[in-house]
VOBA-1610 file (N, C-alpha, C; in pm, whole numbers, padded with zeros to 5 digits, always signed):
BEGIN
Unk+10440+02538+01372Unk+10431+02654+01462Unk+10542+02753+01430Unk+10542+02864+01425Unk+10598+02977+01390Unk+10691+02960+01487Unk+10835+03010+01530Unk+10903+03040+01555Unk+11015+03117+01592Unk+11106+03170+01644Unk+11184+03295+01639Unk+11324+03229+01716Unk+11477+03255+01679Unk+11586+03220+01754Unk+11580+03375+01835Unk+11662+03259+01991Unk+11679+03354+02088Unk+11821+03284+02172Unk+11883+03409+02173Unk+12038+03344+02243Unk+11957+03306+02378Unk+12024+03201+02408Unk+12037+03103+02553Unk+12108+03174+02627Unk+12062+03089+02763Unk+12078+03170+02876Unk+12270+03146+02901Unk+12317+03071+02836Unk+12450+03072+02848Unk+12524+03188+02780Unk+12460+03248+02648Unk+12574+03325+02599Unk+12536+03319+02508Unk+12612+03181+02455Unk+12691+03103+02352Unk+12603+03052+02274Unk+12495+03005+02292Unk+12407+02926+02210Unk+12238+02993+02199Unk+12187+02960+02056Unk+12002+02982+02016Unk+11927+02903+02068Unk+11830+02933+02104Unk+11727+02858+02121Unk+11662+02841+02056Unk+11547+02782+02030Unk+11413+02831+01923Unk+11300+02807+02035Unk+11232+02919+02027Unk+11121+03008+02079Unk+10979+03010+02049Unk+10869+02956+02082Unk+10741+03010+02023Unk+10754+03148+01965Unk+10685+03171+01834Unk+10663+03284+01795Unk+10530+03403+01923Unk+10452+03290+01932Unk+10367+03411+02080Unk+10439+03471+02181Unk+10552+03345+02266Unk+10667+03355+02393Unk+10695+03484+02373Unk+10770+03542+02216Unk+10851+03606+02177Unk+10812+03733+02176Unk+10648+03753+02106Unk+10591+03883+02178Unk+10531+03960+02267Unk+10614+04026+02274Unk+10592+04141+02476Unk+10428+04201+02418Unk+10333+04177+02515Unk+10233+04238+02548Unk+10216+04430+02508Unk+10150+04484+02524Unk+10134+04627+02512Unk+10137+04632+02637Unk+10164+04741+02624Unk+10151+04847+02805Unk+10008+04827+02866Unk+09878+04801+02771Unk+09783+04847+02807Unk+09704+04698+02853Unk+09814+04562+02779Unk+09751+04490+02805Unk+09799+04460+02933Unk+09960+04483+03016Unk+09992+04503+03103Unk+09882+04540+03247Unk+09876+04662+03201Unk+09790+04678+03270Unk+09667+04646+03314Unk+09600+04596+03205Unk+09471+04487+03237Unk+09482+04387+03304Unk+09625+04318+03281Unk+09648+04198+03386Unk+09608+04214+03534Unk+09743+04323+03567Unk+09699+04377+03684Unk+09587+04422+03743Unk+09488+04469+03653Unk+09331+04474+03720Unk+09292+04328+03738Unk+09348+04234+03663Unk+09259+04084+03696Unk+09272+04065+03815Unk+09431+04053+03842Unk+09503+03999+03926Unk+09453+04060+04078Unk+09385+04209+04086Unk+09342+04311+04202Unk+09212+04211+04206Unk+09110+04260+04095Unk+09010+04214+04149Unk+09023+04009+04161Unk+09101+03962+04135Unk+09058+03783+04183Unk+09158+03758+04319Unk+09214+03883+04375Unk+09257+03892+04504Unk+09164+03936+04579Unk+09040+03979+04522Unk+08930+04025+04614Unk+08864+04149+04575Unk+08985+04261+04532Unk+08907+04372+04555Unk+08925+04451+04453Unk+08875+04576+04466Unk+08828+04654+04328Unk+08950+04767+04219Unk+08976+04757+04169Unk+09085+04776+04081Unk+08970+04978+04016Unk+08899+04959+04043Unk+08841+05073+04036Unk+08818+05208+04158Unk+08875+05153+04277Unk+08847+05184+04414Unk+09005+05302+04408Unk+08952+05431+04472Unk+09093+05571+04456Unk+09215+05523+04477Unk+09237+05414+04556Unk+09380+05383+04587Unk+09428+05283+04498Unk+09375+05238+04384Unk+09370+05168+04319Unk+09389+05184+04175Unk+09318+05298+04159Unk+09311+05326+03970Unk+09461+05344+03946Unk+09569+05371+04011Unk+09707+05428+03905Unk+09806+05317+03961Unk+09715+05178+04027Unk+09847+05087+04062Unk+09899+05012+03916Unk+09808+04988+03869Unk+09834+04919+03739Unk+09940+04965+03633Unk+09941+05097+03632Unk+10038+05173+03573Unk+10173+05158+03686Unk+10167+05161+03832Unk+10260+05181+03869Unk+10331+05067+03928Unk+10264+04947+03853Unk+10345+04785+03852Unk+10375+04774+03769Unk+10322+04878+03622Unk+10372+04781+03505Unk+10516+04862+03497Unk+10545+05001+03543Unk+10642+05058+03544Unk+10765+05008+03682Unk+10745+04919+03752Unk+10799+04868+03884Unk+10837+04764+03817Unk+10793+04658+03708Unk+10834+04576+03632Unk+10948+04630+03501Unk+10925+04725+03463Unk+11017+04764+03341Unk+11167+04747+03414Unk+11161+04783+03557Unk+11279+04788+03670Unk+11302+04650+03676Unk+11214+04597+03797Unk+11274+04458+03803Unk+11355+04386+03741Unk+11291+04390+03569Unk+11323+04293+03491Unk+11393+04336+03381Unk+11462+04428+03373Unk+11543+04557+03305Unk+11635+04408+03239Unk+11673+04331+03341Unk+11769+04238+03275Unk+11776+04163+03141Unk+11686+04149+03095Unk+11610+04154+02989Unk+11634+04202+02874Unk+11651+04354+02885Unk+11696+04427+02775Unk+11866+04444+02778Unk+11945+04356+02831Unk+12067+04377+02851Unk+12123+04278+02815Unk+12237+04294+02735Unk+12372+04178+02646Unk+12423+04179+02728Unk+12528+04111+02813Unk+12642+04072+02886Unk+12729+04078+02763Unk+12697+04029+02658Unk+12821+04032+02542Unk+12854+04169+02541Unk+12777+04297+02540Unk+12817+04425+02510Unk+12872+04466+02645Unk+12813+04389+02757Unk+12872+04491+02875Unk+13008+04454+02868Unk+13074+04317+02848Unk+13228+04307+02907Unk+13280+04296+02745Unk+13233+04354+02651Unk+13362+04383+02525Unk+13425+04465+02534Unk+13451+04569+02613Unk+13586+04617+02617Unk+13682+04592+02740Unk+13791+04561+02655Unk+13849+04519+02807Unk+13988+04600+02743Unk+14091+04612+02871Unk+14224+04672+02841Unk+14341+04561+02875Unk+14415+04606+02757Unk+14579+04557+02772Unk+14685+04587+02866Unk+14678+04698+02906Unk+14769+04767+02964Unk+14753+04811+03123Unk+14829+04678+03162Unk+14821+04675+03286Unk+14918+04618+03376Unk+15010+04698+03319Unk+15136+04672+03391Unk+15202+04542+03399Unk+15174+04464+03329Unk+15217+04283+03407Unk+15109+04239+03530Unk+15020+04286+03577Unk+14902+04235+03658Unk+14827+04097+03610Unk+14907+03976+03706Unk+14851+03894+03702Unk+14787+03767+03795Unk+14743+03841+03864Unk+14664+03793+03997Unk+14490+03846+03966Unk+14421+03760+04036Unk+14316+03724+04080Unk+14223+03900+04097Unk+14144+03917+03973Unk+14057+04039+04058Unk+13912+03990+04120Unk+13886+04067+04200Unk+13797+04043+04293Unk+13678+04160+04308Unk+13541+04110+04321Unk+13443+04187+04374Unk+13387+04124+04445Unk+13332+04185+04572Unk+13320+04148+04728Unk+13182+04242+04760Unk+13080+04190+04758Unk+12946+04268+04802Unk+12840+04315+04688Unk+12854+04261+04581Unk+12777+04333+04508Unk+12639+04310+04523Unk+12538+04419+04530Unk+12417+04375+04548Unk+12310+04287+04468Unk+12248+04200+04518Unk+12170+04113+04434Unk+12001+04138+04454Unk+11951+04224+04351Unk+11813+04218+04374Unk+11703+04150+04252Unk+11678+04036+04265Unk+11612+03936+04157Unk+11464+03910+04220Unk+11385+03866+04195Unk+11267+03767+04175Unk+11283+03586+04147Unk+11248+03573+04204Unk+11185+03398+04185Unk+11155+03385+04096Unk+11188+03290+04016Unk+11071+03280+03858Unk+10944+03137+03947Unk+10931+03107+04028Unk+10831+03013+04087Unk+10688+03063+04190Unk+10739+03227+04241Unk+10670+03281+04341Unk+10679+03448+04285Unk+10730+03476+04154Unk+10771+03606+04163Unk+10760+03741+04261Unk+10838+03692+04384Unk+10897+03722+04482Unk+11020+03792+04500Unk+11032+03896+04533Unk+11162+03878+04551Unk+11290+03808+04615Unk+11394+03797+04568Unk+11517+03724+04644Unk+11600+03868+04640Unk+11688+03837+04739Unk+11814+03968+04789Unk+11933+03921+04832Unk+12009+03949+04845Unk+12134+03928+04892Unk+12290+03963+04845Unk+12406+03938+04819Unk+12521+03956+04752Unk+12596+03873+04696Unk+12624+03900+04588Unk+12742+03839+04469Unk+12879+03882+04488Unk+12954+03775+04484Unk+13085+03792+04503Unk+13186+03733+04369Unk+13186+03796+04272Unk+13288+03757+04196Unk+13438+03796+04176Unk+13512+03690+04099Unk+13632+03701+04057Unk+13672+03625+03948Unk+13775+03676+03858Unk+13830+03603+03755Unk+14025+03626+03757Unk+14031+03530+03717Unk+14214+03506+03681Unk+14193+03585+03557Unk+14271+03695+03515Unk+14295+03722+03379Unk+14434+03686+03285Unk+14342+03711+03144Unk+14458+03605+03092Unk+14495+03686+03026Unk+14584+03836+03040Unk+14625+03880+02907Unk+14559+04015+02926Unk+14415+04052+02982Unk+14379+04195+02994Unk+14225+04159+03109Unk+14204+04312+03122Unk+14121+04308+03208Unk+13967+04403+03193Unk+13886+04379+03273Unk+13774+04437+03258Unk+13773+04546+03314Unk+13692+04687+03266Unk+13627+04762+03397Unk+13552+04692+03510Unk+13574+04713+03641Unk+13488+04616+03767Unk+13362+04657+03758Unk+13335+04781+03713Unk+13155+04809+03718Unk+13118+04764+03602Unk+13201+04663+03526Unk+13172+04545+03390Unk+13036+04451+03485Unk+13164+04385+03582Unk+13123+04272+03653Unk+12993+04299+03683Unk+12975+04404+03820Unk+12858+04429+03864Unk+12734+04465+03777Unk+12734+04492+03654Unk+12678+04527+03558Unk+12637+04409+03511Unk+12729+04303+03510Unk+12698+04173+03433Unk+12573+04088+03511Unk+12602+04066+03671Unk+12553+04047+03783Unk+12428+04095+03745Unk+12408+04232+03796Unk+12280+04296+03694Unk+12189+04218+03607Unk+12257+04186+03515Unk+12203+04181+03368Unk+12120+04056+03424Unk+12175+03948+03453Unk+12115+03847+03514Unk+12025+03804+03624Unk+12025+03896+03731Unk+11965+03911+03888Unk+11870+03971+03789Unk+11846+04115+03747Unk+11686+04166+03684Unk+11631+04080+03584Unk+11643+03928+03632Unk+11523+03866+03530Unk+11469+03775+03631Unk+11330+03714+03586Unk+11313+03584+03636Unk+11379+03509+03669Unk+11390+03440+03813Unk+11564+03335+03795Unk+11509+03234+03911Unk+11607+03100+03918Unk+11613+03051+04019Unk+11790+03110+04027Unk+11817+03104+04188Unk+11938+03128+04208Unk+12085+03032+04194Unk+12017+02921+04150Unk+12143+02831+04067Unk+12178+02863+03927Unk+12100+02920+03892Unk+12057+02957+03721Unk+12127+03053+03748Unk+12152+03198+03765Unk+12164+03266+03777Unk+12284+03318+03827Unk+12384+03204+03916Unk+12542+03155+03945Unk+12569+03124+03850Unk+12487+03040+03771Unk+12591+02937+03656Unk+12563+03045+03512Unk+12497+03150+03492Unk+12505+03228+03414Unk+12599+03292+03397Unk+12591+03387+03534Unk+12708+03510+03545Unk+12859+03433+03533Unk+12842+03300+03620Unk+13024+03250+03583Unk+12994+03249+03401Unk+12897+03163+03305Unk+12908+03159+03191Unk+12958+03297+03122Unk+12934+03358+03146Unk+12892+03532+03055Unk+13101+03576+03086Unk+13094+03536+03184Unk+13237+03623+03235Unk+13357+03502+03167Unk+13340+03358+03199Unk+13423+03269+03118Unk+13435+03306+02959Unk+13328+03287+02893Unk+13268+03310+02785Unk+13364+03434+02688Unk+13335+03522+02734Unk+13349+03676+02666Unk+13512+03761+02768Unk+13517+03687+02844Unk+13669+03748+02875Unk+13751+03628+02823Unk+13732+03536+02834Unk+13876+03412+02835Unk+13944+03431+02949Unk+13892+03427+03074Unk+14025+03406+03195Unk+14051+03305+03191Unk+14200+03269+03287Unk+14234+03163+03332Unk+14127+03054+03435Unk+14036+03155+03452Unk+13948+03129+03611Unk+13863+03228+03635Unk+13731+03163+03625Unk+13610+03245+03732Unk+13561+03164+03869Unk+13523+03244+03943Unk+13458+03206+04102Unk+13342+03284+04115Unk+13253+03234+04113Unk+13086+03328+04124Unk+13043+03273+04280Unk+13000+03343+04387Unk+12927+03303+04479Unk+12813+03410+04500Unk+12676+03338+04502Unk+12587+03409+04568Unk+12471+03388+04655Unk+12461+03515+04766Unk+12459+03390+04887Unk+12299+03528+04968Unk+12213+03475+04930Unk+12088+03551+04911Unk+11971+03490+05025Unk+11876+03564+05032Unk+11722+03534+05076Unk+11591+03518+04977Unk+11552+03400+04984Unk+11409+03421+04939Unk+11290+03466+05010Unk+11211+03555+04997Unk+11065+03600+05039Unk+11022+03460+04996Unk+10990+03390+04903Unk+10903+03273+04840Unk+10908+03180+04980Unk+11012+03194+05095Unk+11035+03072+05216Unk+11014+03192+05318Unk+11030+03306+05308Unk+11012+03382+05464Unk+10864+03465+05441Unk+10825+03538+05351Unk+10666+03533+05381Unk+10557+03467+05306Unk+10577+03326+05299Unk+10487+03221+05193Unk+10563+03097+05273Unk+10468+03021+05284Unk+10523+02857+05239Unk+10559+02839+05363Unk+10721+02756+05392Unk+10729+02727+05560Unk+10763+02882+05645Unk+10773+02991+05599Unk+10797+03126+05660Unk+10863+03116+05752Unk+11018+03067+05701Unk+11148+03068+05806Unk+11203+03175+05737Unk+11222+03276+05890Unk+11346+03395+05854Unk+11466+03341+05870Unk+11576+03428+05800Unk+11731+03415+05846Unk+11775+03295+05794Unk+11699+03253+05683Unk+11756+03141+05583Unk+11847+03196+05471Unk+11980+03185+05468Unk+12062+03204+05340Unk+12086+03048+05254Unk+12071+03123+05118Unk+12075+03050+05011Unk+12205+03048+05013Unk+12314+02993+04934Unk+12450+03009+04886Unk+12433+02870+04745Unk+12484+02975+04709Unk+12552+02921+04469Unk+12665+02939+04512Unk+12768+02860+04443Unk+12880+02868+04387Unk+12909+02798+04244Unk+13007+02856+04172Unk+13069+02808+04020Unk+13220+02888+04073Unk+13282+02772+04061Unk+13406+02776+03996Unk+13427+02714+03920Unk+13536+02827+03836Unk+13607+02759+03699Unk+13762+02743+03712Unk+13810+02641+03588Unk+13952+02701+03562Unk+14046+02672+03712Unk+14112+02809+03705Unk+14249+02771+03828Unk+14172+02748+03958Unk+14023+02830+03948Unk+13933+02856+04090Unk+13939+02705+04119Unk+13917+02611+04017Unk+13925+02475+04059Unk+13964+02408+04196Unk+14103+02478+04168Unk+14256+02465+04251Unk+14251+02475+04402Unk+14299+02418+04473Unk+14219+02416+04668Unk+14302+02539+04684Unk+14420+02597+04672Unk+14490+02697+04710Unk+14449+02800+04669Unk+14412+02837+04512Unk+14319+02927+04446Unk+14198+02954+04479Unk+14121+02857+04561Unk+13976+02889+04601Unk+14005+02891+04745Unk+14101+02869+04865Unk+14141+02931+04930Unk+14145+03075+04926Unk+14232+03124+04865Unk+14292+03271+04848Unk+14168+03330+04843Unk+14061+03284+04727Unk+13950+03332+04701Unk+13884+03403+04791Unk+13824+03240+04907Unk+13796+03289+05021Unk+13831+03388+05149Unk+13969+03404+05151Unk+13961+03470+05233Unk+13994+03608+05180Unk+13982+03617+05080Unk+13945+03823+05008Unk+13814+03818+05060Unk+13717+03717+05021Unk+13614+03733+05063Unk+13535+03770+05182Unk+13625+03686+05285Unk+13571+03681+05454Unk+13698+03808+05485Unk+13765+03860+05422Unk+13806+03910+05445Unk+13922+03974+05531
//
């Protein structure tokens, strides 16, 4: 069977790939899906409110799943030296999380909270949230998707320490399945010093604020 390497979801490592997996559909076949998918829900994919959805899911998907077309290696390669002797704990507190289920492709929502110990230099912070990004716009379960973003940020900065928490809703449990509202998910990864009960202390309360 034909084949193609594809970096893993860690970073660091290839996979090997079906050669079919590997090729993206046309726009047009896109869109045919979406007529299946209208009419074996019932109804007519030909009907006025209907003819320009297909186009306007397959373009609602280029969004979603944007994550996709995005390196984490390119977002956090530049980082700076010069920073005075700064060597404490940076922090991001709220970042928004908007992903899909890869089981219900559903959406999930909620916020990411990262931080890293730096060892030597530091990132731009709209690195982080960017990185977050890169990962939330794909298919995900939300453990996958903790243990990524800590990978990507360990990985390609070298801190002393990462702390990833993200602490979200699934639609796949509030309108499907047992349809309980006001259920939060919570991920965590710590790395490194985050290890540390005093260090993931401190953590917490930047967090709670």
């Amino acid at each position: 069977m034909d084949a193609v390497l594809e970096r893993a979801d860690n970073c660091s490592e290839l996979k090997v790939i079906p050669q079919e997996a590997a090729k993206s559909p046309t726009r047009a076949e896109a869109e045919a899906a979406v007529r299946t998918l209208i009419r074996w829900a019932g109804d007519d994919p030909t009907r006025e409110g209907l003819l320009d959805t297909p186009k306007r899911v397959a373009k609602a998907y280029e969004e979603f799943f944007s994550g996709y077309t995005k390196d984490p290696a390119e977002i956090l390669a530049r980082t700076f030296d010069e920073v005075a002797g700064y060597d404490d704990m940076v922090v991001l507190r709220g970042i928004k999380v908007e992903s899909h289920c890869e089981h219900h492709m559903v959406p999930v929502q909620g916020t990411a909270h990262v931080a890293y110990m730096p060892n030597g230099s530091v990132v731009g912070i709209s690195k982080l949230a960017r990185t977050v990004e890169a990962f939330a716009n794909r298919l995900q379960t939300q453990e996958t998707m903790t243990a990524q973003i800590a990978d990507a940020i360990e990985t390609h900065l070298k801190p002393k320490g990462v702390a990833v928490v993200v602490d979200a809703t699934h639609q796949c449990m509030t309108c499907r399945g047992v349809k309980h509202d006001g259920v939060y998910t919570i991920t965590r990864q710590f790395r490194g010093v985050f290890k540390e009960a005093d260090q993931e202390r401190r953590f917490w309360d930047l967090i709670r604020g």
